[in-house]
N, C-alpha and C positions, 0 to 999 in steps of 0.2 A: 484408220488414221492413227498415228503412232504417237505417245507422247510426246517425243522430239519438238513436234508444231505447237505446243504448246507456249502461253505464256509463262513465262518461271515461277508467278506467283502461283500458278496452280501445279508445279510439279510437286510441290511439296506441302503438307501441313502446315499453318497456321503454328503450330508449336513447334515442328522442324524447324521452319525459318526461322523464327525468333531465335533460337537454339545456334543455329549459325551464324545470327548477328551476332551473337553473342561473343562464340567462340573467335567470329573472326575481327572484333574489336580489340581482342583481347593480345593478338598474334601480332609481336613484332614485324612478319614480313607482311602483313594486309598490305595489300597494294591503295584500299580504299581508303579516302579522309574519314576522320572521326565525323565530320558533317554527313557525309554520303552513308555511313553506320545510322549516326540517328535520321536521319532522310526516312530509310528502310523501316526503320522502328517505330516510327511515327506514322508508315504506311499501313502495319499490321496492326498497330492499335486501333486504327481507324476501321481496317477490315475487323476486327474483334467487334469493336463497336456497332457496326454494320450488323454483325450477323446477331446480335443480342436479342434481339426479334424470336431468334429461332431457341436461345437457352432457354427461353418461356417454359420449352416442354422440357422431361427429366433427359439424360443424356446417360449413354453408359461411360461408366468410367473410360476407355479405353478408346471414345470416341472421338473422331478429329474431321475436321473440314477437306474435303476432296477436290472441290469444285462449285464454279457460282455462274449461273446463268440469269442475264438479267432479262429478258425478253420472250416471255413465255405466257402463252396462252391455254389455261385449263377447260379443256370442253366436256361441257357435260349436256346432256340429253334439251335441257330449256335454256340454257347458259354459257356463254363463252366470258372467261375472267383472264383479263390479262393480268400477270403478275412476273416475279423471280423465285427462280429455286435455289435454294442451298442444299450441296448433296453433300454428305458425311459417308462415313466409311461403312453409318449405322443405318440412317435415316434419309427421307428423301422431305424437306422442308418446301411449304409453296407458301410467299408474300404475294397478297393482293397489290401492286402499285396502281392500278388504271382501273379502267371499266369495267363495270361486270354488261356484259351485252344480250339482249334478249335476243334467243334464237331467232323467234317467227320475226317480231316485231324493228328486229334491231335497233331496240330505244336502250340507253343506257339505265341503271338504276339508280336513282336520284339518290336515294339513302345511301348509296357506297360510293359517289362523287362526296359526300361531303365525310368521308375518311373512316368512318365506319368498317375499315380493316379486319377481315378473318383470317388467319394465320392456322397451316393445317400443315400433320405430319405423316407420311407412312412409313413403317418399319420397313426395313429392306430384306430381314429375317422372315416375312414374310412372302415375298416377291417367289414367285412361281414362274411365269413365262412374261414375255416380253415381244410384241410384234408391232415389225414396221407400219406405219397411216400414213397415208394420204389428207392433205386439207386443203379444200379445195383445189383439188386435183395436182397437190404438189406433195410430193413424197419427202416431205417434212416434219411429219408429227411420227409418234413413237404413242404405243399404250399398253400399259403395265398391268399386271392382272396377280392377286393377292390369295395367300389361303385361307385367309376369311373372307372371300369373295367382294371384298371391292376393285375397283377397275380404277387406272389414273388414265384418262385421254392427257396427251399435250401436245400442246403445237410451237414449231420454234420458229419465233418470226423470221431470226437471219438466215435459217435454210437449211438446207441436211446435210453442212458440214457438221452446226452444230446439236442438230439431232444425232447425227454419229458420233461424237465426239461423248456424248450423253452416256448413251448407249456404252460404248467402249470405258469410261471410267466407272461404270455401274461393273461391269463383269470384271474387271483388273483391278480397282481399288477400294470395293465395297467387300462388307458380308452377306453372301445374299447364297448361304449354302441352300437352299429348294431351287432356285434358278436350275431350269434344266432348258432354256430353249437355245436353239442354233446360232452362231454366232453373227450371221446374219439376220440382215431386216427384207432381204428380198422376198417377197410372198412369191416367187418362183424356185429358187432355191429354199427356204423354208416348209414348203410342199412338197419337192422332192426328197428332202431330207425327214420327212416324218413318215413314211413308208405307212399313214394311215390307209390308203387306198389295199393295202394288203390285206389288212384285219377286216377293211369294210369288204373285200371279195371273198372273205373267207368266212365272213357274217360274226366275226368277232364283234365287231359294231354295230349298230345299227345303222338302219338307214336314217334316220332323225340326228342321230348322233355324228355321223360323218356327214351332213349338208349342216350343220353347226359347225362343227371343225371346218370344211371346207371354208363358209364363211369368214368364220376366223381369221385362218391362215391368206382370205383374198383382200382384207382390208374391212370390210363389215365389221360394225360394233354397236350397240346397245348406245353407246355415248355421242352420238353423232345419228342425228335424225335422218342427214342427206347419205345415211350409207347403211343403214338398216339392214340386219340380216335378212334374205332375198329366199322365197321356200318357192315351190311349182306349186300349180294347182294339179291335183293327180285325179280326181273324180272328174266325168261329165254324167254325170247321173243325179239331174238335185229334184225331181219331179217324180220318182215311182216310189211307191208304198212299202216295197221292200226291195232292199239291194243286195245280191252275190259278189262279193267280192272276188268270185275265182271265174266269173267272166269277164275275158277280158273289153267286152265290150262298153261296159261304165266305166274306161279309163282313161284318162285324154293323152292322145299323142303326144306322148314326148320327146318324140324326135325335130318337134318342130313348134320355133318359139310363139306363144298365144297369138299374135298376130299374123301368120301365116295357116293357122287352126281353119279358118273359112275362108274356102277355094273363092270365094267370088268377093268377099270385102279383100283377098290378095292381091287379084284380077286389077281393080279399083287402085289399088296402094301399088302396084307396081306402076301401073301407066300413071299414077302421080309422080314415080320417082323417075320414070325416063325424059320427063316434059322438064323436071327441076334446072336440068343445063339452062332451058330456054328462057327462064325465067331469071338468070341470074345468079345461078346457085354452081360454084365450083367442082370439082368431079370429087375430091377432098368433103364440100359440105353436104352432098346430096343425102339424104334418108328415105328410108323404106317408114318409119313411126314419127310421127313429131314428138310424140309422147314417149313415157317410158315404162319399163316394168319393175322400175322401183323407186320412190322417189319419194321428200315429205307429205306431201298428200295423200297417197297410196299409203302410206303406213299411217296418217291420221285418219282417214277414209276406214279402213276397218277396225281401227281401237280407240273409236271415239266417244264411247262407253267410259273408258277406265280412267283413271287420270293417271299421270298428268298429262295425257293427248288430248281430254276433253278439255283443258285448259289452252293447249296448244292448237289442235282447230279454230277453237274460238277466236285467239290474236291474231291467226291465217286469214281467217273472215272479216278482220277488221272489230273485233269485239263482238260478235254475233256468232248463230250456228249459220254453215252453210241453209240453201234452200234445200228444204226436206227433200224433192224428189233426188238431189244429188247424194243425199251420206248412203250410209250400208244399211238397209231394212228388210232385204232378202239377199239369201243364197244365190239361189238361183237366176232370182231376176241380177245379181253381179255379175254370175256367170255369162247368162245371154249376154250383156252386156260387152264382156270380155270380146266376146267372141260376131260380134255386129258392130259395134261402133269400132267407125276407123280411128278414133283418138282413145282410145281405153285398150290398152294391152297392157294391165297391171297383173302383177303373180302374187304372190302370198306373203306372208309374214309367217313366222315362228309358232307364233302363238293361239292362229288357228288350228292348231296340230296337238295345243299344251292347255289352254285357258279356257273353257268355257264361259271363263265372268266377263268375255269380252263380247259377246253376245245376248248380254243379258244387261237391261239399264237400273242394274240395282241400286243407282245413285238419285235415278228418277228424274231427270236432266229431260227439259222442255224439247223434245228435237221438231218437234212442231206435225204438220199434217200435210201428204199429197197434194197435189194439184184434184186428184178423186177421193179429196177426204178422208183418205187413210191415216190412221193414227200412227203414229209411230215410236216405239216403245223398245218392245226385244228385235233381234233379229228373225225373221221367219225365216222356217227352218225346213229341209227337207222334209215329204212324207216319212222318209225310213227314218229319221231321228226321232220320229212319236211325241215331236212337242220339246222334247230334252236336249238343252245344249251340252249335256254332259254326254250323252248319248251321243250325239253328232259326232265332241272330239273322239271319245273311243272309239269309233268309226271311222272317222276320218286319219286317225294315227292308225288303226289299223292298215287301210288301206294306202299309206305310205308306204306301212312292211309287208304287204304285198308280195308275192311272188311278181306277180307280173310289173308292178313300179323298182321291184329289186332287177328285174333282168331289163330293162330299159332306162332308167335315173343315169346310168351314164350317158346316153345321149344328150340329155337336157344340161349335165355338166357340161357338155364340151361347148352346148349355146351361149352358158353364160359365165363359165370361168375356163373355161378350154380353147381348143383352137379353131372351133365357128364361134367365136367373139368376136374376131376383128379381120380387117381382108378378104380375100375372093372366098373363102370358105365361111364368111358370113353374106357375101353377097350371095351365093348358091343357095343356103340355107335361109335366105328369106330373114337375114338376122340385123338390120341397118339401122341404127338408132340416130339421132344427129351427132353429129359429130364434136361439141362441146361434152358429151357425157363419155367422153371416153379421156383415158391419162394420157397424157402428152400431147394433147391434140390444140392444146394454146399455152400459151407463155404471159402469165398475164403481169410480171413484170418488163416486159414489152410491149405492153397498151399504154402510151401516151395521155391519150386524149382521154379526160376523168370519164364522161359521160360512155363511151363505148365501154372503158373498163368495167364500170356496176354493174352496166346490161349484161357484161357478160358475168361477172360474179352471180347477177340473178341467176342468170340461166343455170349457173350450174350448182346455185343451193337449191333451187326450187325445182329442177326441171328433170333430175334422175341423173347419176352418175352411177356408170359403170363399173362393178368389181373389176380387182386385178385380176390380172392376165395369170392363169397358174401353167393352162397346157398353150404352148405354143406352136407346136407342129403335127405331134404325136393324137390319137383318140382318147380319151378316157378307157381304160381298162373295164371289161362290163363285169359284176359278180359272176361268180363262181354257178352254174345251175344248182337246183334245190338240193339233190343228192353229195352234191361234194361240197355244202360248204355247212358252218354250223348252224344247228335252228333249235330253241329251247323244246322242251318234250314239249308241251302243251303253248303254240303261240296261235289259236284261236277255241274257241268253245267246242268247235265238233271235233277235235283230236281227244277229250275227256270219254268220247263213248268207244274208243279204241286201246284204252287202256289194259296192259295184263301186269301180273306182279311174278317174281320167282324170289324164293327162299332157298338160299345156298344151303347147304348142308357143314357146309365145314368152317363152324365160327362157334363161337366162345357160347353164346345164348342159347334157349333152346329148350323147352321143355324133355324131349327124348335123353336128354342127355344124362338127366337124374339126379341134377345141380344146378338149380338158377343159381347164376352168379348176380342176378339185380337188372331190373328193367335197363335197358337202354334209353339213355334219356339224352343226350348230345349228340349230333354225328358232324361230324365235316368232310367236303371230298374235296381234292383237290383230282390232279390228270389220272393218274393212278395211286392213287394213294387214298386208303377211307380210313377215318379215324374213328373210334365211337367208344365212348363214356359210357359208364355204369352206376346205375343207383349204387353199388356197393364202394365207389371209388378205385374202381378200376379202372383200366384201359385197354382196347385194344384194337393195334391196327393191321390193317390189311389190304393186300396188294389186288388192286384191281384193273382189270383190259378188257376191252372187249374184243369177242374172240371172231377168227374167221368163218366167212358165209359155209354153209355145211357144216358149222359145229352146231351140235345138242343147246348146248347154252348158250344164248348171245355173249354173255362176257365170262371172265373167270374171277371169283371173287375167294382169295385163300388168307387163313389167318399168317401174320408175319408175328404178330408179339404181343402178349396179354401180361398185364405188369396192373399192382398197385400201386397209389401215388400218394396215399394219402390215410390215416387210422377213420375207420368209419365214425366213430364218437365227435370229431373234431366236424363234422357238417350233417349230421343228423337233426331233423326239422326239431326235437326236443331238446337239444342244447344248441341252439340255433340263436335263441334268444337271451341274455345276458340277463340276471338277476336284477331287477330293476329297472328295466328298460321294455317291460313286456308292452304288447298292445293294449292300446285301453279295454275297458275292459267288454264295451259292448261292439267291440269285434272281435272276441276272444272264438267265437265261432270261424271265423276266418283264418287261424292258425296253418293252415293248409297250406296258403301263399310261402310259408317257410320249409315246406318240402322239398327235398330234391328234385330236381327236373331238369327240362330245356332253359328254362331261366336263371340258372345256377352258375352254369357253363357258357365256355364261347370258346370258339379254337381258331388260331392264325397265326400268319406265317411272320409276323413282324410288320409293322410300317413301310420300314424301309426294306426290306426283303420284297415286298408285293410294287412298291415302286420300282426297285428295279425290275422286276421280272413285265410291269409294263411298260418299260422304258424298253428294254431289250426287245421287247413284242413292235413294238412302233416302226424299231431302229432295223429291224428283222435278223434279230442278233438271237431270238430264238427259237431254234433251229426245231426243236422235240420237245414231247411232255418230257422228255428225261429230263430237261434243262429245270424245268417247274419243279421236277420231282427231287433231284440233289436238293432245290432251294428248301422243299417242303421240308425234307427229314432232316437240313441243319438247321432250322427256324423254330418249325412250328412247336407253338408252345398249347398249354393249357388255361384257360382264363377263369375263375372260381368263385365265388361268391358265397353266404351263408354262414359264414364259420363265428364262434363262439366270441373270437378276439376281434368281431367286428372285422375283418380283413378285408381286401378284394386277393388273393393270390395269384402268379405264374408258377406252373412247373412245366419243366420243358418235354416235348412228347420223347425222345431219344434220350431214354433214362430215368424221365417222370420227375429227378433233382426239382425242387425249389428255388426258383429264381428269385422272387421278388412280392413284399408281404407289405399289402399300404390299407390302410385305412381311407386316405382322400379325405379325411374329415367327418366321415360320416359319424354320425353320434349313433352309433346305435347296430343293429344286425344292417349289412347288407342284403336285401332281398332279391336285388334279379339285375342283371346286367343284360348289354345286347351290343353286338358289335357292329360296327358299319365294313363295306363290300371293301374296303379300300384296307383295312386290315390294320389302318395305326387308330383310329377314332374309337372309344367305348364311353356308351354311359350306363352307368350303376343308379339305381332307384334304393334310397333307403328307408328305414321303421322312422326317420328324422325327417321324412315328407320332404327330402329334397332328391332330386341328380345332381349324379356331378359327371362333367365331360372329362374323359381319361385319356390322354393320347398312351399307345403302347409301343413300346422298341421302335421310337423316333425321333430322337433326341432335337432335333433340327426342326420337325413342325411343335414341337414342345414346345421352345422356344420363341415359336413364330404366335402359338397362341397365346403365351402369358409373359410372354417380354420377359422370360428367363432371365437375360443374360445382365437386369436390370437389379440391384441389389435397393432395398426400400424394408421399410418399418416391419415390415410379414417376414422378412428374415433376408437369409443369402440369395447368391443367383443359385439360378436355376441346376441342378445336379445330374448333369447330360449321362453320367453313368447309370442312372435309373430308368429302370424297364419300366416300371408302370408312372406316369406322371398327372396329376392332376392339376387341369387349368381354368376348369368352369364351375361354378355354381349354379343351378337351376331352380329355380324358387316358382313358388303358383301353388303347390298342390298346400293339402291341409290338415294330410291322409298319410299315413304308409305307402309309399310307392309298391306295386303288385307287379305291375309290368312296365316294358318301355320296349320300341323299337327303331331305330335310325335308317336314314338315308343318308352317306355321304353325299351324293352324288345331291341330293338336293338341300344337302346342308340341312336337313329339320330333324328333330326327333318329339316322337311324340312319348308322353306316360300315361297309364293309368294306375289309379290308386283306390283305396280299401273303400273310400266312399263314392267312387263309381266314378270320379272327374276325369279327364284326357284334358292334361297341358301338352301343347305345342310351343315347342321353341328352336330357335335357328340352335345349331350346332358347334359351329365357330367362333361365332360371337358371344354364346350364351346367352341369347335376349328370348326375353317371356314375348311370346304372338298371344296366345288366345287360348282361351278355356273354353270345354265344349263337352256337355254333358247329354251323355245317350237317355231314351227315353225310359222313364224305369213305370213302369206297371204299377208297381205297389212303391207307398210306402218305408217298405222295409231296404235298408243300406243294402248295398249291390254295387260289388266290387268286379273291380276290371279285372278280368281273370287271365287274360291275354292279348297282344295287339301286334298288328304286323302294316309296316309302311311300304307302298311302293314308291318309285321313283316318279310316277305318273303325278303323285301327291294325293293317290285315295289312301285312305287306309280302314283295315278294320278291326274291332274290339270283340272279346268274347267277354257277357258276365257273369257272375256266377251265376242268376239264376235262368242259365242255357240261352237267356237273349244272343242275339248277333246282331253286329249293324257296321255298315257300312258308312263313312262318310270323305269330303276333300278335306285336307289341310284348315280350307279357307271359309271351312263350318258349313257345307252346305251337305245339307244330310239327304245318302242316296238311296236307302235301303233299310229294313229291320225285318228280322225275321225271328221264331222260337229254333236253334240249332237240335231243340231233343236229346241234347246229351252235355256233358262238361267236356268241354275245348282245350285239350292240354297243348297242343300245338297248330301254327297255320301258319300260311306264307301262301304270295300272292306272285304268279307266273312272272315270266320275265317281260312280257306285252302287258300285263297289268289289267290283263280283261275275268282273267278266272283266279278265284279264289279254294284254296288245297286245304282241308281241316283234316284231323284226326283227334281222336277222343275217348270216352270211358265204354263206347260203344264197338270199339274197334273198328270204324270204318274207315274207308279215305273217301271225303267228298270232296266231289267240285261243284262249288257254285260258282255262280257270273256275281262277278264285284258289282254291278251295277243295281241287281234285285234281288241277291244273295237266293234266288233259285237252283233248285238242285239239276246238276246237268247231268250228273254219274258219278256211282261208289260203288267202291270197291273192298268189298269185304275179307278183312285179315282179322277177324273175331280169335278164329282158333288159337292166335296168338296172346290175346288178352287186350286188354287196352293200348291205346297207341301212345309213344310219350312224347315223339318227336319225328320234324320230320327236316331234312335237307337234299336242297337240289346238286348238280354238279354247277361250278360257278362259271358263266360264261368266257370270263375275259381269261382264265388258263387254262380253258379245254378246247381241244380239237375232236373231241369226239362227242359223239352223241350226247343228248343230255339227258341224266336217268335221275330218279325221284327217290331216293334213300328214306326208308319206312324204321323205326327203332319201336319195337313192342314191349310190353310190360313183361315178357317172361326172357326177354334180351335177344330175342332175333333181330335180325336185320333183314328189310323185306326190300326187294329193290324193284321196282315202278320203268317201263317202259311204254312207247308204241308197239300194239302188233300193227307189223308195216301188212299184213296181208287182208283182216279187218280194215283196214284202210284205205285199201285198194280197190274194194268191195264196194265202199261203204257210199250212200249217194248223194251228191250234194247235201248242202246246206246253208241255207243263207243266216244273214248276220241279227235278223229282230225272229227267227222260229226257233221252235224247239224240236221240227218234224225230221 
């Protein structure tokens, strides 16, 4: 919709206009009376006045009025607030004017009838993507999604002119440089426009990861109860003792939707839907389900453990829990259920795949007793989860990523966002739902008569509404089979005992060679390209491929360039610590944490360099590692920590030059940094017991996270030509930070420090979650020696005295174990189920993250201690994924599958060790 339709006071600024009152008072040929001047003038003071609400918060200089909507509803997950917005060129402003409305109950809130007005702003600096909503069932609402992870639902009463209209002056007259989504809001076109189904057949993604994105992209959202993201159930196996995941017979058909699963409750439902004519039911209203497979009950139905759904149940109920035998208290017994009752064809939620605490009534919440006396408490859990809901979801996400759920999940898309959704190819497929749960299927500003309208608004908050339509004619494209698409080395426990290593000959490290040039202590890979650091401060990198079937070598790994970057005095752990600044003095034993290592270093290609290279991935713009590979060698930089001046440093890999030397604040030695997957995120731990969040070569999320462009008492705006930028403080610890390690992708990063604590806290935001202290033996201070987060949200710690442990985020402690040796390095597989150490013993072990049991290791002794280890990174390789090993005498050891011990090798299922 083109400015043109616009009204004139919104073509222009608030200060524009005025500006051309002015002028044009001034102009002998004004056609206008001097009354019709102040008319206009009087109109814009008003507006000024108007918007004074919104100068509450600080404004950038530079900032001006765009647009003003008065008629706008904010939905959030318990709450619908009617209010207006004011959008600026900076900020996105929302006035509460009307009711704030209770979801379940739709009572109003008495406290905000009597004017008790909240007044809220988002950065538009920070605005990331934008996708078109539906509310109830009108494709009217818009919701915006932020890089500090907030979410704006809205809904625009007068309709989706002026949700487009919204839309359209947000991408032509705001700043909103991270904005990367399509210029539409069609979730058809927006799906075909994001070429994710490519990545996920090529197994760039996961399968968890593209049924969220797909979500996404259909109208589903986290803000909106009646449209909750929608998961399959993938397991029929909730009753034996132990499960194989690579039969495929514990799997439930997915070709066909939960209610067509039993041939004989079918039988039943279909001769209900051929008699419907007779009864009065149009060829238009007839259903195969009354019910649905997603709906607000079905998502309070299984998360009614956690709040705020055990809040929201409860208003469902009328103030009460439902009757015990109806909430979720077995697996199993849901599943029968599923699949027997003609009114229950609910599918899954999200978070059975991600949450464990939603199976768990750790709030202690009365759910009451059976009809046979049963208590009801946790959820009962399969035999093969051994009692553990933690256990279950690792099981249960495994067998998501499944071979056999990876080569069959496209069918189940085409039942519920494809094309057996709707018409003769959901009639064939058994797929009919009523027909209110579907978009366009009423007009409900065409219902007259008040009382039929509610019913039917009930119907369609409470009774399951169907995602958008994304495939309409065509199938879902099925993944790629196992051999041709990507799979990380190690994505279950029995791949660890198939393990073999090879040591190239032709690299810089090397005992034979008659010159250690310094332990290998950093590596990073990208497609073909290995990069690896030197305790001496060196560098050196090298070009790597793997090679064709019938070569000697699986891959070819040759040096390209060995360079120093740096004089060894200026990050040696003895001048490490500044004059005055040392550790106290009863951790003076602990001096070791200021050693060179893995924790010193970090290597990436840039911020924005790694966005676009996944932007281009998405867009299917790239074509070859080549594309990766030019990006790698004009980017990638060196990332540094330790040095004398207090620094964090960049030097860049293509000529080792000096970019960029910041402190960040730290009062004291930097000690360990760690980088997030996404490549602009780092936090730094210092001897000053704080982090600080660093965005690198990303001028744009810089900005997004510390309001840059905001000039205030701390000094200037923000100085976009700076490579390294600090935007967080992290405060909790008490101690020396020792280690840290992040997860973009889940936004947290955890530290630990010299007296043994692990703070957790979000990443974006900088907010303190929680401290969480492993268990120490003795007495005596015991420092975190090392830690590594996955994206699952476990993580684990090494301390110094050879403890190991394992825990979630969310402090629920899974494991400890004696590791037998000091932990210089670990990292945790790309499934999140095996744990990879290496140490003073020279081994590489795998343990399982869950009971930090040892599965297989692999001994590279000969090489001396291990210092580091790295994977190849999923989202820019197409090939294999191999295990980069850096030894103390500066080999580089590289880690593969033998695919023919493999082929050998005989089952195994997922609770043995046989």
């Amino acid at each position: 919709m083109g400015d043109e339709s616009l009204p004139p006071e919104e073509l222009l600024s608030v200060e524009d206009q005025h500006e051309t009152s002015e002028a044009g008072s001034k102009s002998s040929d004004d056609m206008m009376s001097q009354d019709s001047v102040d008319g206009i003038e009087l109109v814009e003071e008003a507006k000024a006045d108007e918007d004074g609400w919104a100068k509450m918060f600080i404004w950038s200089d530079t900032e001006t009025v765009v647009a003003r909507f008065d008629k706008v509803m904010m939905v959030t997950l318990q709450a619908i607030t009617e209010g207006k917005i004011l959008l600026t060129t900076h900020g996105l402003y929302f006035r509460q004017t009307g009711n704030v409305i209770n979801v379940m109950t739709k009572e109003t809130d008495q406290k905000e009838k009597q004017g008790d007005y909240h007044d809220q702003r988002w950065r538009l600096s920070r605005l990331t993507e934008v996708h078109g909503r539906r509310f109830m069932l009108r494709a009217q609402a818009i919701e915006l999604f932020f890089s500090d992870s907030h979410e704006l639902f809205l809904n625009f009463s007068d309709g989706a002119r002026d949700r487009d209209r919204f839309y359209a002056k947000i991408r032509n007259s705001c700043q909103v440089p991270m904005l990367w989504s399509p210029k539409s809001l069609n979730p058809r076109v927006v799906f075909k426009k994001s070429k994710l189904s490519n990545l996920w057949k090529k197994g760039i993604i996961s399968n968890f990861e593209y049924l969220m994105q797909i979500n996404k992209m259909a109208g589903r959202t986290f803000n909106d109860i009646t449209q909750y993201p929608v998961f399959p159930w993938v397991l029929a196996d909730y009753t034996s003792e132990s499960i194989d995941l690579s039969d495929s017979r514990v799997y439930r058909d997915l070709t066909k939707p939960v209610g067509a699963l039993n041939e004989s409750r079918l039988a039943g439902l279909i001769e209900r839907y051929n008699d419907l004519v007779a009864f009065g039911f149009s060829e238009k209203e007839k259903f195969l389900y009354g019910s649905h497979y997603s709906s607000p009950g079905v998502v309070l139905h299984y998360l009614i453990r956690q709040e705020p759904f055990t809040t929201m149940a409860i208003e469902l109920q009328s103030g009460r829990f439902d009757c015990p035998d109806r909430l979720f208290f077995d697996i199993a017994g849901c599943w029968r259920s599923c699949n027997t009752s003609t009114s229950d064809v609910k599918e899954l939620v999200p978070e059975l795949f991600t949450c464990p605490e939603v199976f768990v009534n750790t709030n202690g919440f009365p759910l009451g007793q059976t009809q046979d006396e049963r208590s009801i408490e946790n959820v009962a859990l399969p035999p093969w989860a051994k009692g553990s809901a933690h256990e279950f979801v690792r099981i249960h996400r495994l067998a998501l990523e499944s071979d056999y759920v990876s080569e069959h999940l496209n069918h189940w898309i085409d039942l519920v966002f494809g094309y057996k959704q709707r018409g003769a190819e959901a009639e064939a497929a058994h797929n009919v739902f009523h027909y209110l749960s579907y978009e366009g299927a009423v007009d409900l500003d065409k219902i007259t008569d008040e009382v039929d309208r509610n019913a039917t608004e009930s119907h369609i908050q409470n009774f399951g509404q169907t995602p958008s339509q994304l495939l309409t004619k065509e199938a879902h494209p099925s993944k790629y089979p196992g051999h041709a698409r990507w799979s990380p080395l190690i994505h279950n426990e029995e791949v660890t005992e198939h393990l073999r290593y090879h040591t190239p000959s032709n690299q810089v490290g090397g005992k034979k060679k008659g010159t250690v040039k310094g332990a290998a202590v950093s590596i990073h890979v990208l497609s073909d390209f290995v990069i690896v650091v030197y305790a001496n401060m060196s560098v050196g990198t090298y070009k790597f491929s793997t090679s064709r079937s019938g070569s000697k070598s699986p891959f070819s790994f040759k040096l390209d360039k060995h360079k120093g970057f740096c004089r060894k005095e200026l990050s040696s752990s003895r001048n490490a610590i500044k004059r005055g600044s040392a550790a106290p003095s009863e951790m003076e034993s602990n001096k070791s944490h200021l050693s060179v290592g893995s924790h010193s270093f970090g290597i990436t290609i840039g911020g924005e360099a790694r966005e676009s290279i996944r932007r281009k991935a998405q867009q299917s713009r790239l074509t070859s590692a080549k594309d990766s590979l030019s990006t790698a060698e004009l980017h990638a930089s060196i990332v540094s920590c330790g040095y004398w001046d207090d620094t964090v440093k960049v030097h860049s890999v293509d000529g080792l030059k000096l970019t960029c030397s910041d402190t960040g604040g730290h009062r004291g030695p930097v000690r360990c940094l760690a980088l997030g997957d996404d490549g602009a995120l780092m936090v730094t731990g210092g001897n000053d017991a704080t982090c600080r969040v660093w965005v690198v070569d990303h001028p744009d999320m810089a900005v997004a996270l510390s309001d840059g462009y905001v000039k205030t008492a701390l000094g200037e705006a923000l100085d976009r030509e700076k490579q390294l930028i600090c935007c967080h403080i992290l405060w909790g610890h008490v101690a020396p930070i020792t280690c840290v390690s992040l997860s973009s992708d889940l936004d947290v990063v955890v530290s630990g420090s010299l007296d043994g604590a692990v703070c957790v806290h979000t990443v974006r935001r900088g907010t303190y979650v929680r401290t969480i202290r492993p268990l120490n033996r003795t007495n005596a201070i015991n420092a975190a020696r090392k830690i590594t987060l996955h994206g699952t949200g476990d993580f684990c710690v090494a301390m110094e005295d050879h403890t190991l442990h394992s825990y979630t985020v969310n402090d629920v402690h899974l494991a400890s174990t004696d590791a037998g040796e000091a932990l210089n390095d670990m990292l945790i597989t790309s499934f999140g189920s095996v744990l990879v150490t290496g140490g003073e013993l020279g081994w590489i072990v795998c343990r399982s993250v869950r009971d930090l049991l040892v599965l297989s290791v692999l001994d590279l002794s000969r090489q001396g201690p291990i210092r580091c280890l790295s994977t190849t990174p999923d989202d820019l390789n197409p090939t294999p994924q191999y295990l980069f090993v850096g030894s103390d005498d500066g080999t580089v050891t590289i880690v593969d599958e033998d695919p023919q011990s493999a082929e050998r090798s005989e089952t195994v299922d997922f609770n043995g060790r046989n």
